[in-house]
C-alpha positions, 0 to 999 in steps of 0.5 A: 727478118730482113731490116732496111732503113731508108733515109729520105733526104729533104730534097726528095721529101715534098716529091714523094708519090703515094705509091711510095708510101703505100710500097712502104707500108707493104713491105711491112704489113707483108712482113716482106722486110722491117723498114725504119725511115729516117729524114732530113730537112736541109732545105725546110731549116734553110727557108726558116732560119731566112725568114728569122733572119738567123745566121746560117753558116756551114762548115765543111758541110756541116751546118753551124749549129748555135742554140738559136739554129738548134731550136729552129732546126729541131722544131722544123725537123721533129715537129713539122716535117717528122709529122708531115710524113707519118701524116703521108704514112697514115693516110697510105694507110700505114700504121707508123709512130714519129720519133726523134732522136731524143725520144727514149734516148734513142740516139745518144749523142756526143758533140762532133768538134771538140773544137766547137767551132761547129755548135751543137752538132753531134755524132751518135754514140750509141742506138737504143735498137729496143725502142726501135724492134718494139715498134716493129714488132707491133707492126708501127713503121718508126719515122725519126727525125735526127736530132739526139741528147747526151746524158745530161739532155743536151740536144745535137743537131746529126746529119740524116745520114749519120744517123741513119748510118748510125741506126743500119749499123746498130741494127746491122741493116741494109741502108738505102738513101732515097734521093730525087735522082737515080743513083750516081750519074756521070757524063760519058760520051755526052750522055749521062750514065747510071753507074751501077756500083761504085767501090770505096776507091771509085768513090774518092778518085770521083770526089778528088776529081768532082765528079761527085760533089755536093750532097752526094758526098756525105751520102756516099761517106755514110755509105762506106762507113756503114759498110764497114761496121756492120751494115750489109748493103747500101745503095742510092735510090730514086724515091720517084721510083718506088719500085726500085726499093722492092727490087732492092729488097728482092736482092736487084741491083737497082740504083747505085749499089756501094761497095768495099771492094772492087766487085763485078759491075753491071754495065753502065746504064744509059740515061738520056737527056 
């Protein structure tokens, strides 16, 4: 049966509608896919970490990660927003568990900068897909947050989109971000356009000339990389449009679809103002 995982970023998160929910917990119950949803947090640990008063720097991204800045980031993602959802879940009525990373070792982890400029960030190394087809099995909708430990239980602050691009590839999944907009969007002509599907050499003249930029860019990296070990199709969705996901899962194009090589595109759609 089909796997989709669906990362939900944070700026997406408090907009989500309830349809959105429900779709999920259809698709499930109908056994129409195996969905697996992963979350972000960025700007939830950006309020907190203000409100204490910590340093929150970044690099190339990347959020430095200090103990103090792991402790806050854990506890906002695993305890407060990864329960907020399958809150959201449960009242959709969808039957769904809330997970992190460090639960049954599900994300084994190892640090992301040898240098350790970056803190306790961390990359996954290797996926405990058991723990995750368990759950699915018994019908329960895995909701992760993105923290993970090593073999010596240190934890790691990931990107939401390493880990669900770590999690698709495992699995050999279709990886979906679920983003507030609805796909990657230029300007052409003064009017925005949807581009339709993007290919890896598209992807980085865009980034080299800006025209995708800020958070876009680490979702579309993810993409590629999962392209390119074992993931079977990406794209970036609109989660105000739920709708969308089950077209995407009906094999539709819908959103930005990213691809390894130059295919046939769509025409461009036009959005207006």
């Amino acid at each position: 049966m089909q796997l989709v995982v669906l990362k939900l970023g944070g700026s997406i998160l408090g907009k989500l509608p309830t349809q959105f929910y429900r779709i999920i917990g259809e698709l499930l119950n109908k056994r129409q896919c195996l969905p697996i949803i992963v979350h972000g947090g960025g700007p939830a640990i950006n309020q907190m970490l203000d409100s204490l008063h910590i340093p929150n720097e970044k690099v190339d991204g990347l959020r430095v990660t200090t103990n103090s800045v792991l402790e806050i980031a854990e506890m906002v993602m695993s305890g407060q927003i990864n329960k907020q959802i399958v809150s959201e879940f449960q009242l959709a009525g969808v039957n769904s568990c809330g997970l992190s990373g460090v639960d049954g070792k599900l994300l084994q982890s190892v640090t992301a900068d040898e240098t350790g400029k970056l803190g306790f960030v961390g990359e996954v190394e290797k996926v405990n897909t058991e723990i995750l087809t368990t759950f699915l099995e018994a019908g329960v909708l895995p909701v992760i947050s993105p923290i993970g430990t090593d073999l010596f239980g240190q934890h790691y602050n990931i990107n939401g989109d390493s880990a669900a691009t770590a999690i698709a590839q495992a699995l050999e999944a279709d990886l979906v971000f679920v983003s507030d907009v609805d796909g990657v969007m230029e300007e052409v002509h003064g009017q925005k356009v949807l581009l339709s599907a993007l290919d890896e050499q598209q992807i980085y003249e865009r980034i080299a000339c800006g025209n995708i930029y800020g958070g876009m860019i680490p979702k579309v990296e993810a993409a590629i990389k999962g392209l390119v070990n074992g993931v079977k199709r990406t794209s970036i969705l609109n989660g105000l449009k739920p709708e969308d996901i089950v077209a995407f899962i009906n094999g539709e194009s819908r959103g930005t679809s990213i691809l390894l090589r130059k295919e046939t595109y769509d025409e461009p759609v036009h959005i207006s103002e």
